[in-house]
NUDRENKOL-349460 format. One record per residue (C-alpha): residue number from 0; residue in three letters; chain; x, y, z. Coordinates in nm, 4 decimals. Layout:
<pts>
NUM ALA A X Y Z
...
</pts>
This chain:
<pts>
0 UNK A 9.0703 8.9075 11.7734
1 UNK A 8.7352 8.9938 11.7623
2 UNK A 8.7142 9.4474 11.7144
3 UNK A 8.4388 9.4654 11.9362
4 UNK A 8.5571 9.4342 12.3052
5 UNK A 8.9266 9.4287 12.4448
6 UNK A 9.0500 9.1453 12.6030
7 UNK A 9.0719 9.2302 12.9715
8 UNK A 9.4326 9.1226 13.1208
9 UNK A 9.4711 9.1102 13.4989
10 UNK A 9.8609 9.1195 13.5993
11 UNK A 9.8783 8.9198 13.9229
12 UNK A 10.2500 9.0236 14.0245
13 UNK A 10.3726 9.1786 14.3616
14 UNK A 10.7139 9.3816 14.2873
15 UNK A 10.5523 9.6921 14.2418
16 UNK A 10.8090 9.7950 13.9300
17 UNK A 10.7564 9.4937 13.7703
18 UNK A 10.3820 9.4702 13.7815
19 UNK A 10.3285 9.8660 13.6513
20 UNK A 10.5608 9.7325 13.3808
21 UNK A 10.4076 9.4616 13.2760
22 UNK A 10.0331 9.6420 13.3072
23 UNK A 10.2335 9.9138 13.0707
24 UNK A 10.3407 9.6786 12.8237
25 UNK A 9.9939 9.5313 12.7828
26 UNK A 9.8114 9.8620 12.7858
27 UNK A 10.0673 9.9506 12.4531
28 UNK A 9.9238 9.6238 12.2798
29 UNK A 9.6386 9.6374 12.0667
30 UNK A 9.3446 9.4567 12.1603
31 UNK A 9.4272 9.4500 12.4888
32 UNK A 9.3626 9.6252 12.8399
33 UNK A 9.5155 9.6292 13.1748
34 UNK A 9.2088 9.5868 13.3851
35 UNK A 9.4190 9.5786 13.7248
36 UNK A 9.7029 9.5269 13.9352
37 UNK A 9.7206 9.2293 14.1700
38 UNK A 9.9904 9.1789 14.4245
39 UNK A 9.8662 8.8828 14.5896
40 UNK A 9.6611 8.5805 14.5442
41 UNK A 9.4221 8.6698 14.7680
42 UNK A 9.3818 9.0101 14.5821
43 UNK A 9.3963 8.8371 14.2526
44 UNK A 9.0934 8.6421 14.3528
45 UNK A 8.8814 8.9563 14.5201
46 UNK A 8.9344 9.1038 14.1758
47 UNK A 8.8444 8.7986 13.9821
48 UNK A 8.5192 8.8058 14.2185
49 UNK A 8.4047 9.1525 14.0917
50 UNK A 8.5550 9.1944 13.7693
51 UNK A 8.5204 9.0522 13.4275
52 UNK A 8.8917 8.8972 13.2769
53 UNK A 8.9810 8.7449 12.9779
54 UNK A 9.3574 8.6572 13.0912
55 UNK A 9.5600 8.6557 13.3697
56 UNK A 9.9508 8.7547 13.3804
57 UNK A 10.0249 8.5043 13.6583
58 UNK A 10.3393 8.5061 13.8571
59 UNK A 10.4395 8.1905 14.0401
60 UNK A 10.5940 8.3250 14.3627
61 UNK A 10.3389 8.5525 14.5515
62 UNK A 10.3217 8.6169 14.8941
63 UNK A 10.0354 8.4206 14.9946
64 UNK A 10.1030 8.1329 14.7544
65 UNK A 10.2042 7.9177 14.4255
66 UNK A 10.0498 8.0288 14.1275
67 UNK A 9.9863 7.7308 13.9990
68 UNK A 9.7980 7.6413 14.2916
69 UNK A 9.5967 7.8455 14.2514
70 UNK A 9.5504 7.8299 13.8722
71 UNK A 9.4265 7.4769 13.9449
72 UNK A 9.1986 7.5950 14.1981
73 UNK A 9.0510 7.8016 13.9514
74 UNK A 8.9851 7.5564 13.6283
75 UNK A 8.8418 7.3218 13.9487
76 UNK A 8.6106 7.5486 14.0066
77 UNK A 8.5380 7.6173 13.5822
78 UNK A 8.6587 7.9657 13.6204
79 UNK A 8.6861 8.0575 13.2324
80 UNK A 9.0291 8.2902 13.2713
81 UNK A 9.3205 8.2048 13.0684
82 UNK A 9.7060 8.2294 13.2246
83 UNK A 10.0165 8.3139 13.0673
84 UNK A 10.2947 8.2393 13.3341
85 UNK A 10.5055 8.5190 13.3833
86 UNK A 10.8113 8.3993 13.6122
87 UNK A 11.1718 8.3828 13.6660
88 UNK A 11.1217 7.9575 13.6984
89 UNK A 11.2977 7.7618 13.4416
90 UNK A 11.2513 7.4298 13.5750
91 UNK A 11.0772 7.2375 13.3297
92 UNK A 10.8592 7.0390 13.5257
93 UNK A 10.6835 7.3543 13.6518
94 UNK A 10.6254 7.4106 13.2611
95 UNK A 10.4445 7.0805 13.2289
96 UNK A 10.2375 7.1280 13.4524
97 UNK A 10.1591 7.4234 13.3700
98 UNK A 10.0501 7.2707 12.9847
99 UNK A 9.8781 7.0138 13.2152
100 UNK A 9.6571 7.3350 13.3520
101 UNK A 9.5819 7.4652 13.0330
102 UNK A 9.8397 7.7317 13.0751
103 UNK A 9.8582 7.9175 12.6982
104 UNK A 10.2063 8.0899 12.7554
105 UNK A 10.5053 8.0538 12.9960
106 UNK A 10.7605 8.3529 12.9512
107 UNK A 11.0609 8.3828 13.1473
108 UNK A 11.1453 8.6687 13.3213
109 UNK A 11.3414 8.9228 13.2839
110 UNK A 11.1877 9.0209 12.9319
111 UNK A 11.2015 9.3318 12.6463
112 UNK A 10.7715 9.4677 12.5700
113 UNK A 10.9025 9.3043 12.2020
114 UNK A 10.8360 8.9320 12.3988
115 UNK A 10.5128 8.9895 12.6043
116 UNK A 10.3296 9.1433 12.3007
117 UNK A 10.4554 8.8836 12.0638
118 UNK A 10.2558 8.6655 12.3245
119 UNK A 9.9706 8.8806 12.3557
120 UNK A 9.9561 8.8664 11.9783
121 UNK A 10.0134 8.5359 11.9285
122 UNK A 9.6607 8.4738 12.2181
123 UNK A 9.4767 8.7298 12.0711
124 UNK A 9.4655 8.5395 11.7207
125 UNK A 9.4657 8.1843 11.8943
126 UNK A 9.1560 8.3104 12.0559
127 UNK A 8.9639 8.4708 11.7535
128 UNK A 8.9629 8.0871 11.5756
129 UNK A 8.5891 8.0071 11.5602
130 UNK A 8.2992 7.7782 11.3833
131 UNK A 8.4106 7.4106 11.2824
132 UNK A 8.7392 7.2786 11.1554
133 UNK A 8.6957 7.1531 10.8512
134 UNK A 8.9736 6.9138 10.9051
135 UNK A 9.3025 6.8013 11.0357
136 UNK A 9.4482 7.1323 10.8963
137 UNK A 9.2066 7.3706 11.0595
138 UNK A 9.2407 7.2434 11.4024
139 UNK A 9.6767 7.2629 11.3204
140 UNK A 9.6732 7.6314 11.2683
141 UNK A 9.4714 7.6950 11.5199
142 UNK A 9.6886 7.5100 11.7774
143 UNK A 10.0218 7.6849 11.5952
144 UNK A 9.8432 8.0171 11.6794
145 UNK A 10.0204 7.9739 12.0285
146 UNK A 10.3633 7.8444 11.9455
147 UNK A 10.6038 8.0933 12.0080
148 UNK A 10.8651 8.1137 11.6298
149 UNK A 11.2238 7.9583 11.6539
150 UNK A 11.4084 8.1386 11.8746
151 UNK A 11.6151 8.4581 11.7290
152 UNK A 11.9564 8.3944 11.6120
153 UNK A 12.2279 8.5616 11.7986
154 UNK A 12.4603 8.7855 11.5939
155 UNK A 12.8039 8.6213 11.4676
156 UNK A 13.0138 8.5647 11.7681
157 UNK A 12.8089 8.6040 12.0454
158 UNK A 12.6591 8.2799 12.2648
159 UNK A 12.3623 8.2585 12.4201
160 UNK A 12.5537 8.1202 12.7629
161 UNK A 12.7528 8.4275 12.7958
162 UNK A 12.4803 8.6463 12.6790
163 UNK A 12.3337 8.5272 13.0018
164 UNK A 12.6002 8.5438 13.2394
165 UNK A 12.6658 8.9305 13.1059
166 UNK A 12.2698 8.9628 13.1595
167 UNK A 12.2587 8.8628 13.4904
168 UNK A 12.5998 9.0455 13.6061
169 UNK A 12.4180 9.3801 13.4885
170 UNK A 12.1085 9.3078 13.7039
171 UNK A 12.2942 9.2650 13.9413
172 UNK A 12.4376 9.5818 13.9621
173 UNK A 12.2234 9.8728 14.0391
174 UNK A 12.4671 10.1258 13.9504
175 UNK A 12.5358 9.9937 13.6066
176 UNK A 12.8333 9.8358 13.4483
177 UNK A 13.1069 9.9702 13.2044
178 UNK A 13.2496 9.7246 12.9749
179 UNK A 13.5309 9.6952 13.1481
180 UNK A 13.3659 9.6140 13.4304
181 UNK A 13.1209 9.3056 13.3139
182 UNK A 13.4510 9.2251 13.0980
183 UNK A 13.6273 9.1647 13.4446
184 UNK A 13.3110 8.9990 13.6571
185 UNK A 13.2634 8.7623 13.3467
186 UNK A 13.6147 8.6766 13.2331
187 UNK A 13.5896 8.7859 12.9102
188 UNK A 13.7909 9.0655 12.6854
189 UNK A 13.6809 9.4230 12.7263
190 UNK A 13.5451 9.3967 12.3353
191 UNK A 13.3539 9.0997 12.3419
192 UNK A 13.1540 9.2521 12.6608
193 UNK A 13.0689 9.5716 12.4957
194 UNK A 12.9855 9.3246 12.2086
195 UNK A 12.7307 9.1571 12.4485
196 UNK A 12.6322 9.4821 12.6155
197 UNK A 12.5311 9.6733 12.3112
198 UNK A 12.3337 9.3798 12.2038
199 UNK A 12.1196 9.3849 12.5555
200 UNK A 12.0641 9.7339 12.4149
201 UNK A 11.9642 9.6576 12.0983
202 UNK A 11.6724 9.4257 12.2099
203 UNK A 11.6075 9.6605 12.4596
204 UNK A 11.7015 9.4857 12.7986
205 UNK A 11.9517 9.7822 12.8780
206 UNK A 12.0243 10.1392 12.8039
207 UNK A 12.3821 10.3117 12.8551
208 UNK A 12.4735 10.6695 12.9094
209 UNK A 12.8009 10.8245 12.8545
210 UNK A 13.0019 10.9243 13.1957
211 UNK A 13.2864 11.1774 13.2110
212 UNK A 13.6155 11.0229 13.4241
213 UNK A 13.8589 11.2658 13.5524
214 UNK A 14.0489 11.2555 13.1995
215 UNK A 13.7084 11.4284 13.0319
216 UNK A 13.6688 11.1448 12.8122
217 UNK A 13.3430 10.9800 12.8262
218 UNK A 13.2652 10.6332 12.9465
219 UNK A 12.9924 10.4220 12.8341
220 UNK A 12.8030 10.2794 13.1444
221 UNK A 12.5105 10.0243 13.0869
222 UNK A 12.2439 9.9563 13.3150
223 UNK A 11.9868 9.7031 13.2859
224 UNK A 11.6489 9.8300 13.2473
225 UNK A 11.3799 9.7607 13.5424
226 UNK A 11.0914 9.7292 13.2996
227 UNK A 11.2571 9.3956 13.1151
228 UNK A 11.1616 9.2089 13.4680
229 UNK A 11.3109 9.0894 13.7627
230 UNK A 11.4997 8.7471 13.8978
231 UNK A 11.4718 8.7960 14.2829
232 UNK A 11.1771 8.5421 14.2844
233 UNK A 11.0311 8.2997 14.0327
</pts>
């Protein structure tokens, strides 16, 4: 990543909570700067028209249209801008075609800041490779610059299945969840929720704060955190 010049990120995104998140997250990256907000395609491109961007944060869903649509429209008409998908989709179609569109990223909402600037980082030193390869080896590293590591381990115990079903019962609920609570929606023992609800913490896709019952004794409740994303759209 070159020192001299940020690189300019548009988020194209219309929940309002979701875009000032994601235009937060990329403003705490290095090398990078928000440039705008875009909550429509038809803003997206009125921006595009008037100001200079590196990369666009591209949601799929927006109001006026598919964002692949119009990422295509875009490298038709040699529009320079590089996308990183930012959606909820997961069917994996959509993500060929978006590697058929030149598409450098596709991260799945909801997401932790720890993900999108992993991302960002990951661009930002995919795009500083210049000059020549000098052979097979150059051009490999500079392809690997954009693969995302192995995916993170889970602690002992816990499964990635009913990490998600725990996920997606405290999104779900705007009030937050105790353990108890997600314990009962998901079937599982009070323990092994607060086991799955402490790590959602821990990667920071939740926060909990202690509640007082009638008894005086304090109860954790957990709440999912609207920065990590939303899933009422793709």
């Amino acid at each position: 990543m070159s020192a001299v010049e940020d690189v300019r990120v548009l988020v194209v995104e219309d929940d309002p909570v979701v875009a000032d998140a994601h235009a937060m997250y990329v403003g705490r990256v290095p090398g990078f700067t928000a440039v705008g907000v875009a909550r429509s395609l038809a803003e997206a491109t009125r921006v595009l028209e008037r100001t200079p961007v590196d990369l666009l944060l591209l949601d799929l869903a927006l109001p006026d249209g598919n964002g692949l649509r119009f990422a295509r429209g875009l490298r038709a008409a040699g529009h320079p801008v590089d996308v990183i998908v930012v959606t909820s989709a997961r069917d994996l179609a959509v993500v060929r075609e978006s590697v058929s569109l030149g598409v450098v990223q596709y991260v799945l909402k909801p997401f932790a800041f720890p993900t999108l600037r992993e991302r960002l980082l990951r661009y930002a030193a995919f795009r500083a490779t210049a000059g020549e390869a000098a052979g097979q080896g150059d051009v490999d590293r500079a392809l690997a610059a954009l693969r995302a590591p192995a995916p993170a381990e889970l602690p002992k115990g816990l499964s990635a299945p009913t990490l998600d079903r725990v996920a997606a019962l405290l999104r779900a609920a705007p009030d937050g969840l105790t353990a108890a609570g997600a314990a009962e929606a998901a079937g599982i023992s009070r323990i092994t929720a607060r086991r799955y609800l402490e790590h959602l913490v821990d990667t920071g896709r939740a926060d909990r704060t202690p509640r007082y019952g009638q008894v005086g004794r304090p109860e954790l409740h957990y709440r999912w955190l609207a920065a990590a994303g939303s899933t009422s759209k793709v």
